[in-house]
KOLFI-237374 format. One line per 4 residues: number of its first residue (from 0); for each residue x, y, z of C-alpha. Coordinates in steps of 0.001 Angstrom, whole numbers. Layout:
<recs>
NUM> X Y Z | ...
</recs>
This chain:
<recs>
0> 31967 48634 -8374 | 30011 47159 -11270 | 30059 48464 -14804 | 32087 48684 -17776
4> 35932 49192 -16333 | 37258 50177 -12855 | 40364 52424 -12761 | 41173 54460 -10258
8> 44780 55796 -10644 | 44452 59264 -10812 | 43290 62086 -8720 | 39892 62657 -9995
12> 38168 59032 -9509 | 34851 59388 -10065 | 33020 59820 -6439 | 36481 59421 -4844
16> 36069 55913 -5478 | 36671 54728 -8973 | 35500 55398 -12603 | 33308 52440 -13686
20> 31192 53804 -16895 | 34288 55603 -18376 | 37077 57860 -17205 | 36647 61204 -15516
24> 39431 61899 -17715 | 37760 61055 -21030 | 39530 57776 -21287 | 36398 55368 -22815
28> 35383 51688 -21357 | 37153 49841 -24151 | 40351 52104 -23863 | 40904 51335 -19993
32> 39939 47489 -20817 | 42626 46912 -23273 | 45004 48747 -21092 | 44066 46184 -18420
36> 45225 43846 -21204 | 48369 44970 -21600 | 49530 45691 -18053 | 48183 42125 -17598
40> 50580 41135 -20978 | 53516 43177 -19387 | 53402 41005 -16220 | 53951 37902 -18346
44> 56414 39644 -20496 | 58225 40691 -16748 | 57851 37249 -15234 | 59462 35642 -18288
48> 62432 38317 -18563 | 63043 38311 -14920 | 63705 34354 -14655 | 66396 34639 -17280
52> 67699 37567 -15888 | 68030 35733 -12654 | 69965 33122 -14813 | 72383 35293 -15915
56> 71084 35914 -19282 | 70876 38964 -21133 | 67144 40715 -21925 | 67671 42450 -24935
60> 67076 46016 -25055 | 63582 45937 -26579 | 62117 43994 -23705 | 62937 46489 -21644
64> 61983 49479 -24156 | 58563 47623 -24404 | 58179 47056 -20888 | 59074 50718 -20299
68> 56734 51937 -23238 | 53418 50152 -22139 | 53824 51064 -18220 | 54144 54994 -19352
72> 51309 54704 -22158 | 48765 53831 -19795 | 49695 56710 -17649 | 46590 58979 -16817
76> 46005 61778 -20050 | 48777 60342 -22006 | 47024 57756 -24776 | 43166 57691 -25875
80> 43670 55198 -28896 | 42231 51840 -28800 | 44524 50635 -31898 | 47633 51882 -30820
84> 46899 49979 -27142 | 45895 46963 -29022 | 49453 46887 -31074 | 51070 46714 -27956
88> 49338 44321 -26470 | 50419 42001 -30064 | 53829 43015 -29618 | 54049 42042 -26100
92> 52509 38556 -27102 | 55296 38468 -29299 | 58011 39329 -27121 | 56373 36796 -24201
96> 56615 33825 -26611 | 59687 34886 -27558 | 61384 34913 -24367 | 59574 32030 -23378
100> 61391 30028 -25987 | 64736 31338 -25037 | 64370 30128 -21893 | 63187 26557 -23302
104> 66110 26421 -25265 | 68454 27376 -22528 | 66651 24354 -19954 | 65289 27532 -17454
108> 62182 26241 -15918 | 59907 29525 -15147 | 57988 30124 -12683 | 54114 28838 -12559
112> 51771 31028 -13295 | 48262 30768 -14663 | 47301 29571 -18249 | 46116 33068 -19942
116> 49527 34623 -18635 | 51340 32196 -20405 | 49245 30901 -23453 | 46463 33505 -23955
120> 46891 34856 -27145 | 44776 38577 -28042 | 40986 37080 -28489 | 41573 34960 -25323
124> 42718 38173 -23632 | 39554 40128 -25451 | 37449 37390 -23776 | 38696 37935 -20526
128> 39167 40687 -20421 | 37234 41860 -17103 | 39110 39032 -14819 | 43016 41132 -16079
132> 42139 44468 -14285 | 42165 45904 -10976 | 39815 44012 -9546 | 41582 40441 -9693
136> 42925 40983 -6736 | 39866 40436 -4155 | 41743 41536 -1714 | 41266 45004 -646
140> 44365 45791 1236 | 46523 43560 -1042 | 44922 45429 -4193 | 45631 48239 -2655
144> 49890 47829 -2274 | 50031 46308 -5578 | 48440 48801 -7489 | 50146 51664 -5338
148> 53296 49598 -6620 | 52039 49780 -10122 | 51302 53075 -10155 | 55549 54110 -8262
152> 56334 51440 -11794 | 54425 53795 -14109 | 56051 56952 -13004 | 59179 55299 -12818
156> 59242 54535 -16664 | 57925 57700 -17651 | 61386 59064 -16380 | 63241 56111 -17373
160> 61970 56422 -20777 | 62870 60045 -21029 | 66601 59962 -19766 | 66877 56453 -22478
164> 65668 59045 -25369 | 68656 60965 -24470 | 71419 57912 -24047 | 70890 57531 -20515
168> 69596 53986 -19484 | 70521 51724 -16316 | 70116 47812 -15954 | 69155 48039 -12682
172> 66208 50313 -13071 | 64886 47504 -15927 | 65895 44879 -13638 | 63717 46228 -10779
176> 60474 47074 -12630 | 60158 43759 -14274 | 61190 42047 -11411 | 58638 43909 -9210
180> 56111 42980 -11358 | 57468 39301 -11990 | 56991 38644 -8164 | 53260 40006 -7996
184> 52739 37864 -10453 | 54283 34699 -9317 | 54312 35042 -5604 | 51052 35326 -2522
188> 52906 38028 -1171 | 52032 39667 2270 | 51064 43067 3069 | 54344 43844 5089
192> 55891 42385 2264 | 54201 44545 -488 | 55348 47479 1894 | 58883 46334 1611
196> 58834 46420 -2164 | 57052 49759 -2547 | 59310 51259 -141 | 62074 49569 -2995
200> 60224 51450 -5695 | 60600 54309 -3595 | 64500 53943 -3748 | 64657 53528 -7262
204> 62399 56066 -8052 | 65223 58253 -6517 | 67749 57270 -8669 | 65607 57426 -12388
208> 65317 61160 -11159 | 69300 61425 -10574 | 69553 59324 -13532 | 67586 61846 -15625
212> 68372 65191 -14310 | 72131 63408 -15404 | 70843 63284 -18408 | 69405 66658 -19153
216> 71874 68533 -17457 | 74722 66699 -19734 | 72421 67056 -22796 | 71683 70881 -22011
220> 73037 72454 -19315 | 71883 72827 -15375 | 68829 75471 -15513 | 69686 78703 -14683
224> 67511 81597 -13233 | 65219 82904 -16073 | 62700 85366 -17091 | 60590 83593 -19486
228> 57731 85200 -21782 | 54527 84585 -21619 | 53207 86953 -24485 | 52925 86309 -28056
232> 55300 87136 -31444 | 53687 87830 -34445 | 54922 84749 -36061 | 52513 81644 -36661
236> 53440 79202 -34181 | 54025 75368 -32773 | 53106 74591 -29140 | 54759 71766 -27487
240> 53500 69794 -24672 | 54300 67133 -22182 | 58026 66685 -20684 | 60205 65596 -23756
244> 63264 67716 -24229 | 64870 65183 -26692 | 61693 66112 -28876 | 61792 70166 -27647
248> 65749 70061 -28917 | 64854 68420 -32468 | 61576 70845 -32849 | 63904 73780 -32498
252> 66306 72545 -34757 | 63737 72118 -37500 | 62301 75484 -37354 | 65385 77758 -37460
256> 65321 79716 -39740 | 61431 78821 -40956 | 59728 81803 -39701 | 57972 79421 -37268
260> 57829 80542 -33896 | 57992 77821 -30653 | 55843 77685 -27897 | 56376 75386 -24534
264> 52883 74538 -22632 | 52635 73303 -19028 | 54990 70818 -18115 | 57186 72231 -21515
268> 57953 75419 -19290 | 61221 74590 -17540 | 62656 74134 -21449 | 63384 77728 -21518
272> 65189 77523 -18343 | 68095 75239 -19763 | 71102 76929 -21333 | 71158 75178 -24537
276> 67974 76019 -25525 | 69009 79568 -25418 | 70469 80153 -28626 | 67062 79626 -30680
280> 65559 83174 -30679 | 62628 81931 -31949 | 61819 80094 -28774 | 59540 83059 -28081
284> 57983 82182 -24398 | 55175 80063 -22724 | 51915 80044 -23665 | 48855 79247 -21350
288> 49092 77115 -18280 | 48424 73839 -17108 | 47561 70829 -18840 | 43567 70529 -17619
292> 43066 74704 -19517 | 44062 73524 -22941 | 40317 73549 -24390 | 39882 77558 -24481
296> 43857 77959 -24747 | 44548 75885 -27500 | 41713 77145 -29847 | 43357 80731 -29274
300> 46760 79256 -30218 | 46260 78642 -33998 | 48380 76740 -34635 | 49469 72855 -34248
304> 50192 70818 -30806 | 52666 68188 -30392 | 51962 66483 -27607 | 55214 64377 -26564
308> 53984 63028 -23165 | 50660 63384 -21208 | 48541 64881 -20125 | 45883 65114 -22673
312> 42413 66613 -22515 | 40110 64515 -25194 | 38957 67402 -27200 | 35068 68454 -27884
316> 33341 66874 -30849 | 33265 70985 -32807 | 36721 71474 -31702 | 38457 73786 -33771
320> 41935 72178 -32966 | 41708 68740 -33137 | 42938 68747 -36753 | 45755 70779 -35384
324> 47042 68039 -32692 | 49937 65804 -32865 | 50961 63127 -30752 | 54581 61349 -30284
328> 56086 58696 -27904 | 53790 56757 -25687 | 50650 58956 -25944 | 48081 59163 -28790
332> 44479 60379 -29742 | 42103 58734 -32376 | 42171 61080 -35727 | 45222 62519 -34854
336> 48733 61911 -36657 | 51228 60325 -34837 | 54917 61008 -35486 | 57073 58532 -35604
340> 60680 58061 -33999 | 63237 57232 -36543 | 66373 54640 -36317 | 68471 57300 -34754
344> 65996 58562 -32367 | 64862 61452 -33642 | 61289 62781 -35324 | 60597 64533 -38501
348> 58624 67553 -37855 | 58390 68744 -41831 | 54627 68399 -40939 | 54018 70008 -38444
352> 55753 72951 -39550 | 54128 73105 -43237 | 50881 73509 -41391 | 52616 75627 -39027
356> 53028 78117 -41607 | 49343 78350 -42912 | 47962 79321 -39699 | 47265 82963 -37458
360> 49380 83743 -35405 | 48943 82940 -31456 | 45813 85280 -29803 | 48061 86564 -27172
364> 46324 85563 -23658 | 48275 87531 -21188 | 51843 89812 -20984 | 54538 89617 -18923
368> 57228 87496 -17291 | 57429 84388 -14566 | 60700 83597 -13021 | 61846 79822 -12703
372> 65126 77718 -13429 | 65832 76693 -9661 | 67106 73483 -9731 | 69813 72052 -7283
376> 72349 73664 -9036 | 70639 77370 -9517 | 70052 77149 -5877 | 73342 75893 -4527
380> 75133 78873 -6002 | 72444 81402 -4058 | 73413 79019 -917 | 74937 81400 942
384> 72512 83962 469 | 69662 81408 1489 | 71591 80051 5045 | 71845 83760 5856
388> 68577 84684 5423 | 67309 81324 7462 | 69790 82523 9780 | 68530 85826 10395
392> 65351 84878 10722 | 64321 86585 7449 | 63340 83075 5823 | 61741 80823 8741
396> 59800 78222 6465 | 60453 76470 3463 | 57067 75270 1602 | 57123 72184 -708
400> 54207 72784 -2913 | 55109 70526 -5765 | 53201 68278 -8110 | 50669 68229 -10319
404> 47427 70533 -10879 | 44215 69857 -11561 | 40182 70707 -12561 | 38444 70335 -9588
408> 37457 73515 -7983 | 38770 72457 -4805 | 42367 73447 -6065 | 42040 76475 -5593
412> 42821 75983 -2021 | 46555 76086 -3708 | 46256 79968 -4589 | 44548 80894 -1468
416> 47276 79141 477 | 50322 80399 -1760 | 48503 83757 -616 | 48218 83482 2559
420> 51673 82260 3157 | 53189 85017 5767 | 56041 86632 3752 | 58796 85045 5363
424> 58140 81567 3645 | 59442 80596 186 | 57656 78129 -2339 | 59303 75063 -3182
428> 57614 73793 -6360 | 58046 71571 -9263 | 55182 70249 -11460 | 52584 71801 -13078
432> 51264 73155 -9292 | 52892 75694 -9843 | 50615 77224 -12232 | 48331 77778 -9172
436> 50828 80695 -7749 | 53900 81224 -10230 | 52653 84432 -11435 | 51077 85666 -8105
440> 53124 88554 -6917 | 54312 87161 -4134 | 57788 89105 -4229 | 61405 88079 -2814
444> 63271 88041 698 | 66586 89918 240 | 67022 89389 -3362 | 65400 85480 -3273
448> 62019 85102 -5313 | 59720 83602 -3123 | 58195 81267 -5689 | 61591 78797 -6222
452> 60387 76867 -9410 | 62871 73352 -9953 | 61116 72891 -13031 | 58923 69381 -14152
456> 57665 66917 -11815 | 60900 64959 -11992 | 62787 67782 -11325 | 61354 67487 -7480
460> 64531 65234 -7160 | 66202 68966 -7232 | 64288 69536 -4281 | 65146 66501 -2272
464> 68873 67317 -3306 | 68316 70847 -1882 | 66719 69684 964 | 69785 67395 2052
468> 72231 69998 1127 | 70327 72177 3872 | 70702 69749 6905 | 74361 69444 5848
472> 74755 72414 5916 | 72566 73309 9518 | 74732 70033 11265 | 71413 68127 11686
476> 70753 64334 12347 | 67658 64162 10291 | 66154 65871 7195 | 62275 66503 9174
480> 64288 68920 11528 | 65136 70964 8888 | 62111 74273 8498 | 60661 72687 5781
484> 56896 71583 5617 | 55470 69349 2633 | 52053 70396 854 | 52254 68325 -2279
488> 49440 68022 -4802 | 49002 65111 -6693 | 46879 63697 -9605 | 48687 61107 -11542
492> 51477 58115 -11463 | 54572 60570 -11619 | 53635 62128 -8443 | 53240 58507 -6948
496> 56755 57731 -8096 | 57776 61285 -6047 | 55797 60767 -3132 | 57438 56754 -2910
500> 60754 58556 -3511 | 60036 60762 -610 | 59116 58356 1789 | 62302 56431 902
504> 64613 59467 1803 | 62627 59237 4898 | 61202 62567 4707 | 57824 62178 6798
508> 54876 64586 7500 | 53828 65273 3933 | 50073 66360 3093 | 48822 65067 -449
512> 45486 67036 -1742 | 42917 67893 -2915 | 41852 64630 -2017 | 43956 61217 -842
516> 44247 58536 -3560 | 41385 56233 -3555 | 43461 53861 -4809 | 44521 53874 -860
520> 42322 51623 1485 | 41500 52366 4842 | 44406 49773 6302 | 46964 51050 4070
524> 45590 54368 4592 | 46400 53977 8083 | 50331 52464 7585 | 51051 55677 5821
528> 49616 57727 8519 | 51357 55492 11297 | 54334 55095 9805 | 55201 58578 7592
532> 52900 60769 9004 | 50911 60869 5702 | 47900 63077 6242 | 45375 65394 3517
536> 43998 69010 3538 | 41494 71097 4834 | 41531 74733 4665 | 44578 77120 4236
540> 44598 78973 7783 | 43907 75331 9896 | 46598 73929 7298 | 48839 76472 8497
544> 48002 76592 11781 | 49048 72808 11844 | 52505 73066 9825 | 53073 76056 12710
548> 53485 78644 9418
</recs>
């Protein structure tokens, strides 16, 4: 494991393993260093907030924000830029020896912890930098709960972060993540008591995805079944990407009326599917499809990229499109602008949309239509038609095929599966998976699409909510009797958060591909298996053969 940085949170480690030289994902040696750093700073920063907390003091609200922040900027694909790692690492110093004072003053005595955590300022942190990461923790099993803990806490604040952006924040989620990472700082903890906190994670993961399909639904409306486009106008365009609607709502504001067009992107997708967003008519449609395709796709766009979460692809040196690409909120690229949040929350887009208007149009890629928009709600008022058609044998499986996609090759066991399915199973699916099979034609039973898209990968709380509705509504004890068979693939930190979330609703039986974390060793490996029935892929008819499709 020797070399220049170990990481291994996502789903493409390098030789299943890690990424040592630099990231499979572009991410460079220095980058994943001072992101070390500042997950390293946030524990202090955690440690220090979660003693006064526990003293009945107040953390003010840009602790938390910052906390929040640096957990979902070192997210897989989201930020590439040294400098803008490196300022949060100096704000977090900041904030550390400012709540370290506070506490002083009010005569709190905090917890021991070692010298750099508490008195390292950057250049001692530069110094050190290779005894902050991963590998700290010699321990393989240990290292192996903590950073599958991390990784719930990452997801966790990307969601967090988007219902705040939209007024919708909660104490308690705050309170948890800094206090989960305050007491693997401060404390030797166990393995069965690492479990025990993960499985936590795994309940409030739960309720940041209630907390932010609250939000969105409030802000815009529940999703409704939709037809969305996925040709091109004749209007130059802006695409957006990530998951931010908060950022989709004040792009389409900005162009009305501007004879710009606007295009979502991957993850952007289920935008179209909330009422609200409606009203624009120059919301023209979807363009392309997920994240790891945008080298050919965005060169045929034209025209700019705002990228308001991950997942980023670092683009080639004679990229035409690089000059083109914006970044907002936790993510960022060296050489490209940055836009700013204002005082009120929002983001000028005057930019973007003056360049916007000296570019081609969009090179159309494909024609045509996909279906999505059901969430909870959507598919609570086709309820009746759904127990029916269970009933009458017409629907006998239900197939969760949520989560993220990917480059490797070996994904494409997602297709030939979605194709093989016998055609009386429907597709559960949130994420950008989806882009594997949501415009196969893979038909309907008695009126119900059999591709039932909830929308992002936080929107697979719409499918847990589904699935509990269904064995209320079938009179059953527990929610693995239901016909329902999990066949999730995963690649970065918001699927952890979904999987932990999962586990906690004590769904059990679910298969993770293409490959299992490596993050994972082979003890805790074997708890999952043991305990929830965790197990990985092989080929789509033994797969099927085994979920008795």
């Amino acid at each position: 494991m020797e070399g220049n940085m170990f990481c291994y949170q996502c789903q493409e480690a390098a030789k299943g393993t890690g990424c040592v030289l630099k990231g499979v994902c572009g991410k460079k040696d220095t980058t994943a260093r001072y992101m070390d750093l500042l997950l390293f700073v946030v524990r202090g920063v955690s440690v220090a907030a979660d003693a006064l907390r526990t003293k009945g003091r107040e953390v003010e609200a840009d602790t938390n924000g910052f906390v929040t922040d640096a957990l979902f900027s070192t997210i897989t694909n989201a930020n590439f830029d040294d400098e803008s790692i490196l300022a949060r690492v100096r704000k977090g110093l900041e904030l550390r020896d400012r709540l370290k004072a506070r506490a002083a003053d009010a005569g709190i005595v905090l917890p021991e912890v070692d010298e750099l955590t508490w008195n390292g300022g950057e250049a001692d942190y530069l110094a050190k930098s290779a005894s902050v990461g991963v590998l700290r923790e010699p321990n393989e099993d240990l290292r192996s709960l903590k950073e599958l803990l991390m990784y719930g806490l990452k997801g966790m604040a990307a969601y967090h972060e988007h219902a705040m952006r939209l007024g919708f924040a909660d104490e308690a989620i705050h309170a948890f993540m800094q206090s989960a990472l305050a007491r693997i700082t401060v404390k030797a903890m166990g393995a069965d008591e690492l479990v025990a906190l993960v499985l936590e994670a795994g309940q409030h993961g739960v309720q940041v995805m209630a907390l932010l399909d609250q939000a969105n639904t409030t802000r815009y409306g529940h999703p409704e079944l939709t037809k969305v486009n996925i040709g091109v106008g004749k209007n130059p365009g802006i695409l957006i990407s990530g998951h931010d609607l908060h950022d989709l709502e004040d792009l389409l504001r900005q162009t009305e009326g501007t004879g710009v067009d606007v295009y979502t992107h991957s993850e952007m997708l289920p935008g179209h599917y909330y009422p609200a967003f409606k009203q624009y008519k120059h919301f023209v449609g979807n363009y392309g499809n997920a994240w790891w395709k945008q080298r050919e796709e965005f060169t045929a766009f034209n025209g700019p990229i705002v990228f308001t979460t991950n997942c980023i692809v670092p683009p080639l040196e004679n990229a035409t499109y690089k000059d083109r690409m914006f970044t907002a909120n936790s993510t960022g690229y060296p050489g490209c602008k940055h836009i700013a949040t204002d005082a009120e929350g929002h983001k000028d887009f005057s930019e973007v949309i003056a360049l916007a208007k000296q570019c081609q149009p969009p090179v159309e890629l494909e024609q045509g239509e996909i279906v999505g928009g059901f969430a909870h709600n959507q598919v609570m008022q086709l309820a009746d038609k759904v127990v029916e058609a269970v009933k009458n044998g017409a629907i006998r499986k239900f197939v969760v095929m949520a989560g993220c996609d990917g480059r490797m090759k070996s994904r494409d066991y997602y297709a030939d599966f979605a194709q093989a399915l016998p055609k009386d199973t429907v597709i559960l699916t949130a994420g950008c998976a989806k882009y594997r099979y949501n415009k196969l034609p893979l038909g309907d039973i008695q009126g119900i699409p059999r591709v039932l898209d909830a929308g992002q990968c936080n929107d697979s709380y719409s499918l847990a909510v589904i699935a509990l509705k269904l064995k209320e509504v079938f009179q059953l004890n527990d929610i693995n009797e239901l016909p329902i068979v999990y066949n999730i693939a995963w690649y970065e930190q918001k699927a952890v958060i979904v999987l932990l979330a999962l586990l906690s609703l004590g769904v059990k039986h679910i298969h993770l591909g293409p490959t299992l974390p490596a993050f994972l060793s082979p003890n805790v490996a074997k708890v999952l298996v043991e305990q929830f029935g965790i197990g990985g892929i092989t080929t789509p008819e033994a797969d099927m053969q085994l979920f008795g499709i």
